[in-house]
Each structure stands twice: as C-alpha cells, then as structure tokens.
C-alpha positions in Angstrom: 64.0 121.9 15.3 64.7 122.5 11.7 68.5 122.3 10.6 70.1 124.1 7.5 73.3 121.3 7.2 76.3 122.9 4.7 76.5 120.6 1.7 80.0 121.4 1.4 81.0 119.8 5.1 78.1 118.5 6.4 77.8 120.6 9.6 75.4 121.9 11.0 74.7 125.7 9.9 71.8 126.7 12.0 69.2 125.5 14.0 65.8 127.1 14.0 62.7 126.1 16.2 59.6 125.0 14.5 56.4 127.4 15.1 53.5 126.6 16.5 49.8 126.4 14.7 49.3 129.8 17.3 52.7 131.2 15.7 51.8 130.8 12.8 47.9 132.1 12.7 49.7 135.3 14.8 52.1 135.6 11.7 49.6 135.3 9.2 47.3 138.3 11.3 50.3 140.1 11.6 50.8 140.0 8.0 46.9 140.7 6.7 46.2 143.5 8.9 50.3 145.5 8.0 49.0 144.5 4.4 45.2 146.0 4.9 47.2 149.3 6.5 50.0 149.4 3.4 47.4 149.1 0.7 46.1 152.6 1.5 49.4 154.3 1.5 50.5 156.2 -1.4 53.5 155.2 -3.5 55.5 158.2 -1.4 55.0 156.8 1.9 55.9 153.7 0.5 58.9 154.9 -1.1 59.8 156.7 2.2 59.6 153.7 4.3 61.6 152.2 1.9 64.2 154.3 1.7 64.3 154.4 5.8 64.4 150.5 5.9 67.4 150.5 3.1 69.1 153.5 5.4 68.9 152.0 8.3 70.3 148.5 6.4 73.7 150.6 5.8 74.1 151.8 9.7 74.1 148.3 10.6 75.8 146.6 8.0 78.9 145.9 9.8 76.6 144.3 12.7 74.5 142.5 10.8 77.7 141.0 9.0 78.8 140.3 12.4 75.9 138.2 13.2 75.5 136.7 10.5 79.1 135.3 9.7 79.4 134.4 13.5 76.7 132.3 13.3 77.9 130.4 10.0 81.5 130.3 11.6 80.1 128.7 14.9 79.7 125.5 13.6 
C-alpha cells in the first residue's frame, strides 16, 4: 500500500494499492494501442472528444466534489 500522509496533520489522506508487474504491462498496452488509435484522428475528433470529456466533467462536478472531499474528510 502506498499512503498520501497530510503534512499539515499527519494523517493519513489516502491509501492506494500498489500494482502488479501484470497491471502495469496491461496499463502500458492500454495506453500504446488508445495512443496508436488517437494518432490518426483529426484535430476535430479530437476536439470533439474533448469537448465531451470537459461536458461530461461539469454534469458530475457536484459528485466528483463529493467523492473527493469525503475521502479527504474521512481521515
């Protein structure tokens, strides 16, 4: 387990699990073959998916916060 410890009070922010060797050759095909498929995409599509990944940031905003502040508050 790696922890994040706050440097203002010591505690304990948030644990994360370590990955595997297998996670993290997975991750790294995962990553060249979504690279090998953007690289042919025009600058639209990329600017679409953009825009629909910064869209669907502001509908979940007030989750995300949510999450994220509940998890920091936790501890």
């Amino acid at each position: 387990m790696i922890q994040t410890i706050s440097p203002v009070n010591g505690r304990i922010v948030v644990e994360r699990k370590c990955d595997t060797d297998a996670d993290i050759t997975a991750k790294l095909q995962t990553a060249t073959n979504a690279f090998r498929m953007h690289r042919r995409m025009t600058l639209s599509e990329r600017i679409e998916i953009a825009h629909r990944f910064l869209d669907t940031l502001a509908e979940n905003k007030d989750a995300l916060v949510r999450v994220t502040v509940g998890r920091c508050s936790n501890r």
